[in-house]
Rosetta silent file (secondary structure, phi, psi, omega in degrees, C-alpha in Angstrom):
SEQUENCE: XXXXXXXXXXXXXXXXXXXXXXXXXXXXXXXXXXXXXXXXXXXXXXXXXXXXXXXXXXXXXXXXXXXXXXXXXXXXXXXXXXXXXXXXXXXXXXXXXXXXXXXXXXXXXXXXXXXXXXXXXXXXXXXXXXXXXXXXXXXXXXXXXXXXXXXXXXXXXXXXXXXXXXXXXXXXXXXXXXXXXXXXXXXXXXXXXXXXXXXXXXXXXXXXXXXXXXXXXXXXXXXXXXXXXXXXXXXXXXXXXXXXXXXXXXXXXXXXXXXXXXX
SCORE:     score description
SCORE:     0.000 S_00000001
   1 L     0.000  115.976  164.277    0.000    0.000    0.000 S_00000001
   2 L   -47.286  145.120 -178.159    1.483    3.484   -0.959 S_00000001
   3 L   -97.136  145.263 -178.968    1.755    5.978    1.413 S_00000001
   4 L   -80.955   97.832 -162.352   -0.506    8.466    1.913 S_00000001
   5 L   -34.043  147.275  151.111    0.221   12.517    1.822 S_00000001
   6 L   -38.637  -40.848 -163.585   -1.644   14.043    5.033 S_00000001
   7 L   -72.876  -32.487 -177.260   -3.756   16.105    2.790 S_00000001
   8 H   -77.058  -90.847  175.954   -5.060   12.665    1.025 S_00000001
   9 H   -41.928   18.248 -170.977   -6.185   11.560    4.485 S_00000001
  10 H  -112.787  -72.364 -149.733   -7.653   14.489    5.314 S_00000001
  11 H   -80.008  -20.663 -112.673  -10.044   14.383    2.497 S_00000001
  12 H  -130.268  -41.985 -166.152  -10.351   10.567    2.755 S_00000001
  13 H   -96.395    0.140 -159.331  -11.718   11.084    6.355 S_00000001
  14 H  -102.649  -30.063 -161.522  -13.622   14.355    5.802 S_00000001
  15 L  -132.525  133.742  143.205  -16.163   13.936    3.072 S_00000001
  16 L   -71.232  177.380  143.660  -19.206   11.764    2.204 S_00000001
  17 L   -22.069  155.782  146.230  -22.090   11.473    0.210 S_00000001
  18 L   -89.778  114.994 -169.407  -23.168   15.164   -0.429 S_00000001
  19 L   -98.183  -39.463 -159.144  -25.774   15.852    1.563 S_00000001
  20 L   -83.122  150.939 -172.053  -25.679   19.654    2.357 S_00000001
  21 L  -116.851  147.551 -161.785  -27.400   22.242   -0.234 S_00000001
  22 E  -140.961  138.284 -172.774  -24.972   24.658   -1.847 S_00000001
  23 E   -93.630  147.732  171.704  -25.328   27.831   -4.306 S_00000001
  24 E  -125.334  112.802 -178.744  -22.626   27.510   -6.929 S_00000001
  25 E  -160.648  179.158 -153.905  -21.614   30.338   -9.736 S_00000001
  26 E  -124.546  161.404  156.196  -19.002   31.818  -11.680 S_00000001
  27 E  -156.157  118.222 -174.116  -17.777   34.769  -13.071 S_00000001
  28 E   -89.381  141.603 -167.459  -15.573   35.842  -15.927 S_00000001
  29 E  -139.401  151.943 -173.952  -13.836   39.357  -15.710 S_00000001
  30 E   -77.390  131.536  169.006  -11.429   41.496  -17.513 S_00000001
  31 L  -111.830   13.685 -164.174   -8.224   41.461  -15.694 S_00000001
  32 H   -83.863  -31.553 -178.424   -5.885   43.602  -17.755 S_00000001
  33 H  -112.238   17.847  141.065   -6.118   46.396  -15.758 S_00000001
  34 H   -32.623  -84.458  168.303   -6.012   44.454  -12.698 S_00000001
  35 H   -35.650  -65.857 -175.362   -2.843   43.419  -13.734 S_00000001
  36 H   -49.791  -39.123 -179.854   -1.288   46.746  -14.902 S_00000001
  37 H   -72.968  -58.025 -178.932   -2.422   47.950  -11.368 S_00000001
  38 H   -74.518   10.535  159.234   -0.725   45.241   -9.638 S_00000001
  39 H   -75.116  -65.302 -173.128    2.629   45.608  -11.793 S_00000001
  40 H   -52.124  -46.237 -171.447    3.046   49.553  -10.993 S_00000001
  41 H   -65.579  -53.131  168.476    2.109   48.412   -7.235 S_00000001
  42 H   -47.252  -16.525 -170.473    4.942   45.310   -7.169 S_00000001
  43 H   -90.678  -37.757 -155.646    7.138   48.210   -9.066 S_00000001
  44 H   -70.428  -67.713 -167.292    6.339   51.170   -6.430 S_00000001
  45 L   -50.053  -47.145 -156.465    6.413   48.917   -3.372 S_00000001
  46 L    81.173  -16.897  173.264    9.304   46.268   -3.790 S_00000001
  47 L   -85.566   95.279 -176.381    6.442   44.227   -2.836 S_00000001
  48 L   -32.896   77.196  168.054    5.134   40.985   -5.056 S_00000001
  49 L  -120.306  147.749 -150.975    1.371   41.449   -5.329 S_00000001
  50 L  -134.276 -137.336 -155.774   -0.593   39.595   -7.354 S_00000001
  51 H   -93.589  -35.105 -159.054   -3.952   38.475   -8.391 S_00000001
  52 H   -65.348  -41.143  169.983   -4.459   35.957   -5.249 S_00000001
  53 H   -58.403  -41.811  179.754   -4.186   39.400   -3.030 S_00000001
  54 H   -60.102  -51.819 -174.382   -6.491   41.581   -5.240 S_00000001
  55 H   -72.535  -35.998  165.602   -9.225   38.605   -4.615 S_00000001
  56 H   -48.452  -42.086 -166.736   -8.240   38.333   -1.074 S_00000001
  57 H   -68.926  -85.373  178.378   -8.781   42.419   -0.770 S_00000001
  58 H    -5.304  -70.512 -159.294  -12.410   41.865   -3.153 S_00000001
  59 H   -61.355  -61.712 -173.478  -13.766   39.130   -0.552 S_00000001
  60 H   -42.513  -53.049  166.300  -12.357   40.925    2.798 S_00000001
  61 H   -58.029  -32.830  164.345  -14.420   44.066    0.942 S_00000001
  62 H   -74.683  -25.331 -176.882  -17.475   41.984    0.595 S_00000001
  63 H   -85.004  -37.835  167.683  -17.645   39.782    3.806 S_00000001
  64 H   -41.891  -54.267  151.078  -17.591   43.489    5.044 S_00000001
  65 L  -110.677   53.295  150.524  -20.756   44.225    3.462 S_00000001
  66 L   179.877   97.571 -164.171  -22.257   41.559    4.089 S_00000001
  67 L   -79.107  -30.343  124.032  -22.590   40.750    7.597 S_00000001
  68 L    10.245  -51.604  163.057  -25.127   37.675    6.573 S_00000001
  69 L  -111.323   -8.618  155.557  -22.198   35.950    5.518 S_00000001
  70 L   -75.358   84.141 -168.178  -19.715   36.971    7.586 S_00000001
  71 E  -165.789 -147.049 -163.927  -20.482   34.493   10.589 S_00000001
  72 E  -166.873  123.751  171.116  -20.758   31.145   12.112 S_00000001
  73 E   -90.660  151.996  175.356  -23.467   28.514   13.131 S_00000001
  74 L  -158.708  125.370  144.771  -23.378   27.231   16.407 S_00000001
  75 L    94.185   60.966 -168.586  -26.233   24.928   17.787 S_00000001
  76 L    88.178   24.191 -174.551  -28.703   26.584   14.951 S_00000001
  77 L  -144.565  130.256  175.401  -28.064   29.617   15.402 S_00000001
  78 E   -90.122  143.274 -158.021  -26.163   32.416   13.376 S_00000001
  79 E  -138.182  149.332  168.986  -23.362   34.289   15.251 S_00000001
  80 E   -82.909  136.221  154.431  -21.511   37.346   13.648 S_00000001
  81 L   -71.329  129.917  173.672  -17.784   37.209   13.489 S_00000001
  82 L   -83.730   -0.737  151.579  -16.370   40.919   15.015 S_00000001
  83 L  -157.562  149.220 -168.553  -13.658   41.010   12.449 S_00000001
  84 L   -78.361  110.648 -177.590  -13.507   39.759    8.684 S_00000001
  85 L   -96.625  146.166 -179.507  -10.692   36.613    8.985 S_00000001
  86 E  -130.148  127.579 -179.514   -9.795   35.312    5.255 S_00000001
  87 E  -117.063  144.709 -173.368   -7.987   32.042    4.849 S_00000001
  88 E  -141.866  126.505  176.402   -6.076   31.291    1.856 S_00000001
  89 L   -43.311  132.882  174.149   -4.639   27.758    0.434 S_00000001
  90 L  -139.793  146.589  169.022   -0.953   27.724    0.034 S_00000001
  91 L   -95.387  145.540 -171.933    1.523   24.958   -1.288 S_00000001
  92 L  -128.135   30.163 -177.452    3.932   23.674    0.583 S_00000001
  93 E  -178.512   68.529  160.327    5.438   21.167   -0.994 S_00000001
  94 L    66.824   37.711 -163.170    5.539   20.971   -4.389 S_00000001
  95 L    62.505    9.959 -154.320    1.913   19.942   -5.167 S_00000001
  96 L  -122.519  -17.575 -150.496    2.619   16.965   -3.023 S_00000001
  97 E  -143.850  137.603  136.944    1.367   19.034    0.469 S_00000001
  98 L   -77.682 -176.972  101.265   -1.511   22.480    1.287 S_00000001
  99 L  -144.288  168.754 -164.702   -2.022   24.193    3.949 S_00000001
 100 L  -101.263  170.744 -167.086   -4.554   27.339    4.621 S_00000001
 101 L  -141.983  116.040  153.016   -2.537   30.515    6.120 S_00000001
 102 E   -45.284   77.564  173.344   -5.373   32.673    8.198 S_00000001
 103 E   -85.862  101.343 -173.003   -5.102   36.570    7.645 S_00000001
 104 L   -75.351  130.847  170.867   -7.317   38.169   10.776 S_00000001
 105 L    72.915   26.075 -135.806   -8.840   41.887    9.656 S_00000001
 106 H   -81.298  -68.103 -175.355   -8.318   41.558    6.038 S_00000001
 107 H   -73.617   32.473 -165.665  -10.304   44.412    5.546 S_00000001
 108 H  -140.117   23.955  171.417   -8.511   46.774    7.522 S_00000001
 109 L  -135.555  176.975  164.525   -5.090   46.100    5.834 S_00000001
 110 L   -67.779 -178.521  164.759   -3.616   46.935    2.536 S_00000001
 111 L   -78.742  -36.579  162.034   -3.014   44.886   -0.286 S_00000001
 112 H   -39.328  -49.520 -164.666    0.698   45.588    0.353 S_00000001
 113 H  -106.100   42.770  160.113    0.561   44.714    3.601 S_00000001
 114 H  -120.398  -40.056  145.394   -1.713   41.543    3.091 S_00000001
 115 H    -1.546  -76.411 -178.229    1.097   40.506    0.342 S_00000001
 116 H   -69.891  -12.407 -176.917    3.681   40.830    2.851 S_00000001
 117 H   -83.631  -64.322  163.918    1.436   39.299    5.642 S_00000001
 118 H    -7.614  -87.293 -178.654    1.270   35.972    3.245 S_00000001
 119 H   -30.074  -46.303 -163.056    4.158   35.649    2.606 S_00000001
 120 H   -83.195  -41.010 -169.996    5.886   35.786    5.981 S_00000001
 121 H   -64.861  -47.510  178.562    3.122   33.255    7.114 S_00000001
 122 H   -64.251  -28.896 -179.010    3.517   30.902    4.079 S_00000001
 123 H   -82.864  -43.098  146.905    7.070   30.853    4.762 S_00000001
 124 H   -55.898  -74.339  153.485    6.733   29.945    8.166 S_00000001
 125 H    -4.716  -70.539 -173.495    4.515   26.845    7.607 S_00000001
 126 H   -49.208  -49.556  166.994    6.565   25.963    4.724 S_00000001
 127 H   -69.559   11.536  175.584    9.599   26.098    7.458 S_00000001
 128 L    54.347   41.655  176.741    7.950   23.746    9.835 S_00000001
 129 L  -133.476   16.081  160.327    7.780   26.694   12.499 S_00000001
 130 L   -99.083  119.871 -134.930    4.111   27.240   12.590 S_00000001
 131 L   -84.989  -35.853  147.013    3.320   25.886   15.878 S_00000001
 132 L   -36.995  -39.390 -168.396   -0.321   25.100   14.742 S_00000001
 133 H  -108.559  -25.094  175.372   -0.406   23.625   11.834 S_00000001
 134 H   -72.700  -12.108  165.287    2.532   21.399   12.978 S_00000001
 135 H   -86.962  -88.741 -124.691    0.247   19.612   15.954 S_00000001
 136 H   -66.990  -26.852 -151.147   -2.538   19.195   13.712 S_00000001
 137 H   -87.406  -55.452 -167.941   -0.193   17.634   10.675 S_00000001
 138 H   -51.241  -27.394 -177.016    1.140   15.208   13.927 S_00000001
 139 H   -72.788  -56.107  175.003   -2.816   14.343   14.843 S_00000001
 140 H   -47.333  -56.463 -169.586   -3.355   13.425   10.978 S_00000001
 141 H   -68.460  -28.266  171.236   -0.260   11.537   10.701 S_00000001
 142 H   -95.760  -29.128  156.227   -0.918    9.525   13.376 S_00000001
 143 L   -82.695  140.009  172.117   -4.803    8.068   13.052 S_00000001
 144 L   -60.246  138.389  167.591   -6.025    5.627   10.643 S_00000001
 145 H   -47.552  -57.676 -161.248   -8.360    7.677    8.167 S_00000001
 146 H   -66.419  -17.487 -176.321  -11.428    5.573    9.770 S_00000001
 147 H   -98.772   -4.800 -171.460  -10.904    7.525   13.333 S_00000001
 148 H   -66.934  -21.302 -169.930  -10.056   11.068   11.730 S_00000001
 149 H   -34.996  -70.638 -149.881  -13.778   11.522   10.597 S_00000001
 150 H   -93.034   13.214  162.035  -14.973   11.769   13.846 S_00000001
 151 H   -69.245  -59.235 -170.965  -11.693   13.329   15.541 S_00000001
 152 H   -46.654  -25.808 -172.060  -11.590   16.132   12.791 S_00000001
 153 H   -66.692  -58.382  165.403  -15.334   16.256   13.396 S_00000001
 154 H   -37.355  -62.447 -177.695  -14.662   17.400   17.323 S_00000001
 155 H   -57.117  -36.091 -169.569  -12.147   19.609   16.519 S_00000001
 156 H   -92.842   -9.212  170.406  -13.446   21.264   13.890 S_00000001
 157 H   -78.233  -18.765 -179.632  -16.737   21.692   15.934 S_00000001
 158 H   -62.569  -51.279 -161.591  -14.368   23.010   19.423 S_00000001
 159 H  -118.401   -2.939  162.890  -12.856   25.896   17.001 S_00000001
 160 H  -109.700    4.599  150.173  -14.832   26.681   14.316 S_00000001
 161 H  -112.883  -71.227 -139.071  -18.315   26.855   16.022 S_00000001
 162 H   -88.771  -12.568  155.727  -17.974   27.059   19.946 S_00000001
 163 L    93.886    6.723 -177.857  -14.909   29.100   19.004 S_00000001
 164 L   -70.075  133.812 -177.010  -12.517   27.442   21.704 S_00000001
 165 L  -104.055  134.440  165.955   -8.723   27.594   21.385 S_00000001
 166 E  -146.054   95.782  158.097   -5.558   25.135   22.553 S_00000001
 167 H   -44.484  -43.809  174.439   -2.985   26.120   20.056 S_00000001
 168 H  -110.361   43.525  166.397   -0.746   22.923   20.919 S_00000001
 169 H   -99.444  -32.696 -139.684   -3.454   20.869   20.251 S_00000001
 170 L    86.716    0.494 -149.751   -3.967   22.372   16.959 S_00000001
 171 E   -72.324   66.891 -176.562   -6.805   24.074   18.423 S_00000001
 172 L  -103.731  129.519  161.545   -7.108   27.403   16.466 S_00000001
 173 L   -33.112  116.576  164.534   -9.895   29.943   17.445 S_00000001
 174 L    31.164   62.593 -178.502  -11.965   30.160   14.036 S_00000001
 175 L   -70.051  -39.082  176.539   -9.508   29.022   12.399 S_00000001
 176 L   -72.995  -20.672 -161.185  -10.591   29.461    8.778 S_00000001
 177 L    99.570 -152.875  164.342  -12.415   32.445    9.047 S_00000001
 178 L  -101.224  -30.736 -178.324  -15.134   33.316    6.739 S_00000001
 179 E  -160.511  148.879  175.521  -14.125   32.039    3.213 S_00000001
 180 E  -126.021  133.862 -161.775  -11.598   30.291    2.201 S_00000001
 181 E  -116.647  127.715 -179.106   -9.542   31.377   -1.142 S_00000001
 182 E  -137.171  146.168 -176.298   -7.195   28.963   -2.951 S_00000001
 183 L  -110.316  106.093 -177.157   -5.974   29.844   -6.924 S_00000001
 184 H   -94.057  -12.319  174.111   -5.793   26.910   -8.955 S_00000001
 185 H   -54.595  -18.515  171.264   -4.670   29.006  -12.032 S_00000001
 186 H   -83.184  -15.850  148.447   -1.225   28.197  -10.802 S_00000001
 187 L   -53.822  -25.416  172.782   -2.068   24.765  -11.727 S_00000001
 188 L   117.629  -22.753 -168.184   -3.025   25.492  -15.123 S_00000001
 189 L   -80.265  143.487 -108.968   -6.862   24.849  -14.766 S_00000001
 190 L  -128.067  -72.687  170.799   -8.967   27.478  -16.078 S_00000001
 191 L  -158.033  164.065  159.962  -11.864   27.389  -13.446 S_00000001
 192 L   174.690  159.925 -155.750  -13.171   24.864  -11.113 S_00000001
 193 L  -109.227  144.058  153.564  -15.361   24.767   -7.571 S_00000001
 194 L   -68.170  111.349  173.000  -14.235   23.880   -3.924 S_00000001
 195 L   -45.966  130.495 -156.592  -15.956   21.503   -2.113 S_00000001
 196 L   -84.126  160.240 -140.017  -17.168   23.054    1.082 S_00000001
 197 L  -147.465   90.861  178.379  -14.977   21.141    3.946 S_00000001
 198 L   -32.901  -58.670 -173.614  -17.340   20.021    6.727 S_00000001
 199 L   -60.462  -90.494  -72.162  -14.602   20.612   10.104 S_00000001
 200 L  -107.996   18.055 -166.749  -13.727   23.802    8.744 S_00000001
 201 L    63.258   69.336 -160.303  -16.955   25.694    9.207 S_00000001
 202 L   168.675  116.389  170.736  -16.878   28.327    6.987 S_00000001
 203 L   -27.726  -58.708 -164.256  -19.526   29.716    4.448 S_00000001
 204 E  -104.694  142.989 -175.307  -17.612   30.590    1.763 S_00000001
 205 E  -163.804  127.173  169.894  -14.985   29.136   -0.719 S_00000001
 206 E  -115.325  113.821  166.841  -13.540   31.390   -3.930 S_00000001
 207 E  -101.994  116.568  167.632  -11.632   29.458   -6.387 S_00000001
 208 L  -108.731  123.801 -148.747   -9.253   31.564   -8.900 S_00000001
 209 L   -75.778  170.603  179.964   -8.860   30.474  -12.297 S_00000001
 210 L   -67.448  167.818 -174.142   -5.931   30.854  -14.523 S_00000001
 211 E  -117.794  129.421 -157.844   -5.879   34.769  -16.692 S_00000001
 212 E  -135.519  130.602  171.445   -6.136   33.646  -20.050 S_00000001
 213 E   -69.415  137.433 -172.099   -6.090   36.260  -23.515 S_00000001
 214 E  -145.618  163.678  171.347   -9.327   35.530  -25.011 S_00000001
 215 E   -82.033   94.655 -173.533  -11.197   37.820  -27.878 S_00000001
 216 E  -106.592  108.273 -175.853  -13.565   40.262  -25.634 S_00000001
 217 E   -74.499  136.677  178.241  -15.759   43.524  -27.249 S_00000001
 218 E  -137.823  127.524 -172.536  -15.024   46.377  -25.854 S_00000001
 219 L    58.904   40.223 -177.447  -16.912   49.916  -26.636 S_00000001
 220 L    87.738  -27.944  154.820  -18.188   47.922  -29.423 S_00000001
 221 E  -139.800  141.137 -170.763  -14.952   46.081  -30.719 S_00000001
 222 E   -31.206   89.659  173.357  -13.582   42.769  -31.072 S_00000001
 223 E  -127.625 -163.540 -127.412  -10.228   43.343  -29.144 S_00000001
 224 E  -150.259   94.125 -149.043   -7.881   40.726  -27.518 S_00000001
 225 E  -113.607  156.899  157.412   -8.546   40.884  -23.652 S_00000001
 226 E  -103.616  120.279 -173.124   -6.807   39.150  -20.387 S_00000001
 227 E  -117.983  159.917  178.728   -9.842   37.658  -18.729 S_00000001
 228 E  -145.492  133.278 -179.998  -10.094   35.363  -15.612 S_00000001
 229 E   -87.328  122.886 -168.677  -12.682   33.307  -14.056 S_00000001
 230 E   -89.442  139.104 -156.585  -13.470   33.754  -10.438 S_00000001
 231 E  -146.875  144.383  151.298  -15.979   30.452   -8.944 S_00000001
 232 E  -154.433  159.891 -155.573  -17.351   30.132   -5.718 S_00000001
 233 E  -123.218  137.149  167.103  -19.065   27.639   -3.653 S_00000001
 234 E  -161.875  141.246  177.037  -21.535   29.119   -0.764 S_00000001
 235 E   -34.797  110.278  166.836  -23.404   28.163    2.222 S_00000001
 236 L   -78.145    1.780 -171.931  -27.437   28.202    1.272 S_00000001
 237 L   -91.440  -19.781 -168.086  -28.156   28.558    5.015 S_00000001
 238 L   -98.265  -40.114  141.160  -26.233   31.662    5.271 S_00000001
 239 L  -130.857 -171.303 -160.716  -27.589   33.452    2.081 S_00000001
 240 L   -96.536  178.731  150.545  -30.158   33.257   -1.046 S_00000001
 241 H   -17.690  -70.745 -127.489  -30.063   33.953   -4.494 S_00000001
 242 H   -88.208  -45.679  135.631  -30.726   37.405   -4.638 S_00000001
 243 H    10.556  -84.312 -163.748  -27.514   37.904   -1.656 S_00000001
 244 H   -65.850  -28.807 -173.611  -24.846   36.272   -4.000 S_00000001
 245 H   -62.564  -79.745 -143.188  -26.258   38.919   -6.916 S_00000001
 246 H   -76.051  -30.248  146.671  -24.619   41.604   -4.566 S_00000001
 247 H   -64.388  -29.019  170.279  -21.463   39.692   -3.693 S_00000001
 248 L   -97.246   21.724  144.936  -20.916   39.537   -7.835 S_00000001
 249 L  -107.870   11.483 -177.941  -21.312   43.280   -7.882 S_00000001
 250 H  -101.879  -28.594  141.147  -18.747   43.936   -5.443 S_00000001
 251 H   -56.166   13.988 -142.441  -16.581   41.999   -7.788 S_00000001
 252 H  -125.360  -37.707 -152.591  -17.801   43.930  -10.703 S_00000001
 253 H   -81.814  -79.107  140.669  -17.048   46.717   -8.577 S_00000001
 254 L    -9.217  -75.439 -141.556  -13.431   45.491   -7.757 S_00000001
 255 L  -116.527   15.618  179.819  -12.141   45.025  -11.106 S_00000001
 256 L  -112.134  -46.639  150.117  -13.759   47.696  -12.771 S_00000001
 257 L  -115.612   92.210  175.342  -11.275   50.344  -10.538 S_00000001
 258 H   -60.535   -8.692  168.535   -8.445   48.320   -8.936 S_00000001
 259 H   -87.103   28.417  166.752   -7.175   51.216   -7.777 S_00000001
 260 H   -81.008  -17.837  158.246   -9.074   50.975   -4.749 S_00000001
 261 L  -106.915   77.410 -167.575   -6.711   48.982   -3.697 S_00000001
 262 L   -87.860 -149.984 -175.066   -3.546   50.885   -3.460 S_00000001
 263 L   -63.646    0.000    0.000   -0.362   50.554   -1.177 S_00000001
C-alpha cells in the first residue's frame, strides 16, 4: 500500500455522500487592468502582489458588506464574526502538500501589507515553524483515516463553532475564518469549484482560475482581452439567491477600478 500525503487523508476522512445544499456560480472578468495595477504596485512597493491578493482584498471588501455571511453557526443559530478573517490555500510542498494561512482583519489592511502578511506566514509553515499547523499535521499523521472523521469532526466543531482555542493541540480559534480562497490558475486549470470542507466551518470558498487572452468587445470592438474566471461555492443557510447577486457586484465593482486597492 502506498503511502498516503496528510492532505489525502484528510479528504479521505472528511467527506461523504453530499448531503448539504450549496449555491454555486461563476464569473468571468477582464483582468488587464487588474494586472497593470498590480505591476506599478509590485514596481512602487518592492512588494510581489498579485492576483491571489487583489481577490483576497475583493472578498475581505465583501464579507464586510455583508454581515449575513460573515459568521458562524453554532447549535442553529447564526453568530456574527467581530472582524472579517480570510484564509487562503498555500503549497507547501511541491503539489505533493496544502495548507490554509489565516489573515485576521483583512479588511482593515492593505493589499501591500496583506502581500507581505502571506508571505511571511507561508514561509513559516513551509519552514515547519508554525506551531499550529505542525500539531494538527502530527494528529493526521498519526490516526487511521477511519478515526479522523470523527476526531476532525470534534475539533473542527471546538474551534470553528464554539470558538474554543488550545494552540498545541492544533486548536485554532476560528480558524478558517469566513471564506476560504485557494488559486488553482497556478495549476493550469482554467476554473473549477471547492468543495465546502465540513470541520472547517466556513460559508464561503472562492476558487481563482488561470488569466487567459481571449477575444472580448469592448466599446463595441472585437479586441484581444486578459480575462479570468473567479468560482465560488456558498453556504445556502447563510444566504439566497438574490444575496450572491450583490457579492458579484462587489466583484464587478473590484475590477472595474483596482485602484481601490492601493499601497
Amino acid at each position: 500500500m502506498s503511502k498516503m500525503s496528510t492532505r489525502r487523508k484528510l479528504a479521505i476522512a472528511t467527506w461523504g455522500a453530499p448531503r448539504e445544499g450549496n449555491i454555486y456560480g461563476k464569473m468571468t472578468l477582464d483582468a488587464t487592468a487588474v494586472l497593470e495595477h498590480l505591476d506599478r504596485l509590485s514596481k512602487e512597493t518592492g512588494v510581489k502582489v498579485t492576483m491571489t491578493h487583489f481577490i483576497g482584498k475583493m472578498v475581505g471588501e465583501a464579507l464586510a458588506n455583508s454581515p449575513g455571511l460573515n459568521g458562524f453557526l453554532r447549535f442553529g443559530v447564526y453568530h456574527q464574526h467581530q472582524t472579517v478573517d480570510v484564509s487562503f490555500v498555500v503549497n507547501i510542498g511541491e503539489g505533493a502538500d496544502l495548507a490554509k494561512v489565516k489573515v485576521e482583519q483583512l479588511d482593515r489592511k492593505s493589499i501591500v501589507e496583506l502581500a507581505r502578511e502571506l508571505k511571511q506566514r507561508t514561509t513559516k509553515v513551509r519552514s515547519g515553524k508554525d506551531e499550529v499547523f505542525e500539531s494538527g499535521k502530527h494528529i493526521l499523521r498519526s490516526l487511521p483515516t477511519w478515526a479522523l472523521r470523527p476526531t476532525i469532526g470534534v475539533i473542527g466543531w471546538l474551534s470553528g463553532s464554539a470558538g474554543l482555542e488550545l494552540r498545541s493541540a492544533g486548536l485554532e480559534r476560528f480558524p478558517f475564518g469566513a471564506c476560504v480562497v485557494s488559486n488553482v490558475g497556478m495549476f493550469g486549470l482554467d476554473e473549477g469549484y471547492m468543495p465546502p470542507t465540513p470541520f472547517a466551518h466556513v460559508p464561503l470558498y472562492v476558487l481563482i482560475g488561470a488569466i487567459r487572452e481571449q477575444p472580448s468587445v469592448v466599446d463595441g470592438a472585437l479586441t484581444v482581452r486578459k480575462l479570468i474566471t473567479i468560482s465560488a461555492t456558498v453556504d445556502h443557510r447563510f444566504i439566497d439567491g438574490y444575496q450572491a447577486g450583490v457579492l458579484a457586484e462587489t466583484a464587478r465593482a473590484c475590477f472595474g477600478d483596482p485602484t481601490r486597492f492601493g499601497p
